[in-house]
C-alpha positions, 0 to 999 in steps of 0.5 A: 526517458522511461518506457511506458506501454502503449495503452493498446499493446497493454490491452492486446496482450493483456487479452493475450495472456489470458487466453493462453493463460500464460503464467507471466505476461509484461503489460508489453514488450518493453526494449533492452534497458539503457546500460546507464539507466537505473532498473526495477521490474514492477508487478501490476495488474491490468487484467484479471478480477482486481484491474479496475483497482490496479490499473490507477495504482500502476499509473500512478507509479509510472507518471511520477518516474515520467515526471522524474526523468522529465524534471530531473533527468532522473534520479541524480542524473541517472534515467528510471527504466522500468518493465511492467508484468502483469500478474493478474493478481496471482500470486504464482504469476507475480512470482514468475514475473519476478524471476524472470526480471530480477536480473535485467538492467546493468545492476539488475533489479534496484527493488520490486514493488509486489502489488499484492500481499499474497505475492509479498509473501512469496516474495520476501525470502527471495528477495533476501537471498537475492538481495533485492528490497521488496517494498510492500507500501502499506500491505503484506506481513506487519512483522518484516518492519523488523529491518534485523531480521527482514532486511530486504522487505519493507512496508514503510509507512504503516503495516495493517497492525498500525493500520487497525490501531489508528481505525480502532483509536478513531473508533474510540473518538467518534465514541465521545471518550473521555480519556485522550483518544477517547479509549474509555468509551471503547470498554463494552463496546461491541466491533464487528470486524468484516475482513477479505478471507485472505492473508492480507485480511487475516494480518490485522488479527493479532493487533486487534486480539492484543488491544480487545483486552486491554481496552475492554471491547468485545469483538467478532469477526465476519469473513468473507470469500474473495472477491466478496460479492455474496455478503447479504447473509454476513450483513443480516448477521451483522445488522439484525443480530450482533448489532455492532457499535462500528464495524472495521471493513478490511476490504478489497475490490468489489466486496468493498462496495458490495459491503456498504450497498448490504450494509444499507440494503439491511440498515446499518449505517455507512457513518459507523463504518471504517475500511482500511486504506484499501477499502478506501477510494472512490472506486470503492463508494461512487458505486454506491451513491448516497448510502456511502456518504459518511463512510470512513477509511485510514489513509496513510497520503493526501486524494486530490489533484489539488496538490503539487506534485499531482499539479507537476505530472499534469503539467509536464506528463499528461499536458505533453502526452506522456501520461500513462493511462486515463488522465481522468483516474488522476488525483484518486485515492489508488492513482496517489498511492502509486504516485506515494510508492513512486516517490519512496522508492526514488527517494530510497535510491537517492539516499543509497546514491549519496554513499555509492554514487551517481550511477545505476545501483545493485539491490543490496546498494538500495536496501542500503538507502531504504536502512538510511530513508529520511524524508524530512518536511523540507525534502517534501517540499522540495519535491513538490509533496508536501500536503501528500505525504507526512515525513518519513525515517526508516532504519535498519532495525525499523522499516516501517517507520510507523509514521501517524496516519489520519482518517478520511471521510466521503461526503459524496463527491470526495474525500475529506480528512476528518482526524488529523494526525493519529499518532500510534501505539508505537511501544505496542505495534514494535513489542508485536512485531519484535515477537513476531518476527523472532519466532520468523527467524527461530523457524528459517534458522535466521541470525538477525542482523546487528542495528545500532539503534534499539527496535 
């Protein structure tokens, strides 16, 4: 069975670690890993600025390799250890976090799960000459899907350039376009795009630049200053002067719901705004109460409880104690991305077993299994994720996959999907990343490696 913290060592340390302002801190102390365990460390951030967010996230994870164990007897047989750090999202701490983790365990470090696109930035050419995968779930740079030359980072399903193309595609929808899609309405149309003053809001940027041309909108973009609770000026701007036709909201913790109480506070209504999956659960508009009723957000997994696999961890985690935080943060929209990166990862490892066998595996061993990843809607069925997840392939030249991503609507008590499944610019989104990731390898004197098939 995996270690898990106990919720007050999580909490006396925690407390702990900021009054020494230590630069790495586990969640606890956690025992020397079992010789026959399959290891990796995982960043979270139960303190600092952001824990209301990255508590459910870590959670999530956790219960389903509990779940894992419980069920399965781990992957293939082999038991999940895991050690938890808290970063307090930072980036230098979650950088000393995985340096002095990366090695523990008999094959030290299977992956590691950042948490943060500042810290996968600082992450991504350590873990290549480590030889560890750095899985960045849907954050990070959208140009390491170019598996030949990131071969150890991955952002399966979809980077923040699919992400802004499926928030853009939904936008010309709702705008009563003519064409499919609705891409003719969008000409002339004004967007204001609202983004976290960070890499992880600056990421989007270029997909948006190489779609405003040729599908004719006009757009203008609103920075805001972490963590995003003085906005009143930016909402003034945006609603009584620009007079925008949507806005994108490219958000993080509390400046989400800060944004949508300005928004109202100054007239704009919460029905013609879309957030990025991080600006997109419940922490996010409950806050709020009715002014964010019609608010929208792309979302790459199914929110609720009303599921199997959430179902399973209920029944044979929660109901038996083995729960790792509050059962109430259950079903959320951050505690089912969790369980989402929990699931790819084990699943990426039990492809790597299939060609090295039923033991506890180096990094470079499951790089391989995430070059390989193939979920199909059998296995997710089989797995009890079916309804959660949309099947996902990652290759060596591609790993995000860029599976169809779809939207979700807050009617005020919970999230309802409104779009089905929005498929891609896929030519678009590899073109841009081919290119940047080009200019990557040009400038660390990298020689990408040979993939059979074509990105």
């Amino acid at each position: 069975m995996a270690w898990r913290p106990p919720a007050l060592a999580v909490a006396a340390l925690a407390m702990a670690a900021l009054a020494m302002a230590v630069l790495c801190a586990p969640a606890a102390a956690a025992p020397e890993s079992p010789q026959g365990a399959q290891f990796f460390p995982h960043l979270v951030y139960r303190s600092g600025p952001y824990a209301p967010y990255g508590i459910p996230l870590a959670d999530g994870v956790a219960d389903y390799l509990t779940l894992v164990n419980r069920r399965d007897g781990g992957i293939g047989g082999v038991p999940i250890a895991w050690e938890e750090c808290d970063t307090g999202y930072n980036t230098d701490r979650g950088v000393d976090c995985y340096e002095r983790l990366k090695a523990k365990g008999p094959t030290g470090a299977a992956a590691v799960l950042p948490l943060s696109t500042g810290i996968t930035y600082a992450l991504i050419e350590r873990g290549a000459a480590d030889r560890i995968p750095v899985f960045s779930s849907g954050y990070g740079r959208a140009d390491v899907s170019d598996g030949r030359v990131f071969p150890y980072a991955i952002n399966a399903p979809a980077s923040y350039w699919t992400g802004i193309d499926a928030a853009i595609s939904h936008i010309a929808t709702e705008l009563g376009g003519t064409e499919p899609g609705g891409m003719g309405r969008l000409r002339g149309r004004k967007i204001a795009y609202v983004y976290h003053d960070s890499a992880f809001g600056k990421e989007p940027l270029p997909m948006l630049e190489a779609l405003r041309g040729p599908l004719g909108f006009e757009m203008r973009s609103f920075p805001v200053a972490p963590p995003g609770l003085d906005q009143r000026a930016v909402w003034t701007q945006i609603a009584r002067h620009y007079r925008p036709d949507y806005v994108i909201l490219w958000g993080w913790g509390v400046q989400n719901s800060t944004a949508l109480r300005e928004a109202a506070a100054a007239g704009y209504p919460a029905d013609r705004m879309i957030g990025v999956w991080w600006a997109g659960s419940e922490l996010d508009v409950r806050p709020v109460g009715a002014a964010a009723v019609g608010y929208k957000a792309v979302a790459f997994h199914a929110a609720g409880s009303n599921l199997p696999v959430i179902r399973a961890i209920r029944e044979q985690v929660h109901a038996r104690g083995l729960g790792a935080g509050d059962p109430g943060q259950i079903g959320t929209v951050l505690y089912n991305r969790g369980v989402f990166n929990a699931a790819v990862l084990v699943e990426a490892i039990r492809t790597a077993q299939g060609k090295y066998g039923r033991r506890p595996l180096t990094g470079a061993q499951v790089a391989w299994g995430f070059d390989h990843l193939d979920v199909t809607a059998e296995r997710l069925a089989a797995l009890g994720l079916d309804g959660f997840m949309q099947p996902l392939r990652i290759t060596c030249a591609d790993h995000e996959g860029i599976a169809p991503l779809h939207v979700q609507r807050w009617d005020g008590e919970r999230w309802q999907d409104v779009s089905g499944p929005i498929e891609p610019r896929r030519a678009l989104i590899r073109k841009l990343v081919a290119e940047s990731a080009r200019r990557f390898a040009a400038e660390r004197k990298i020689e990408p490696r040979a993939c059979d098939e074509k990105p």
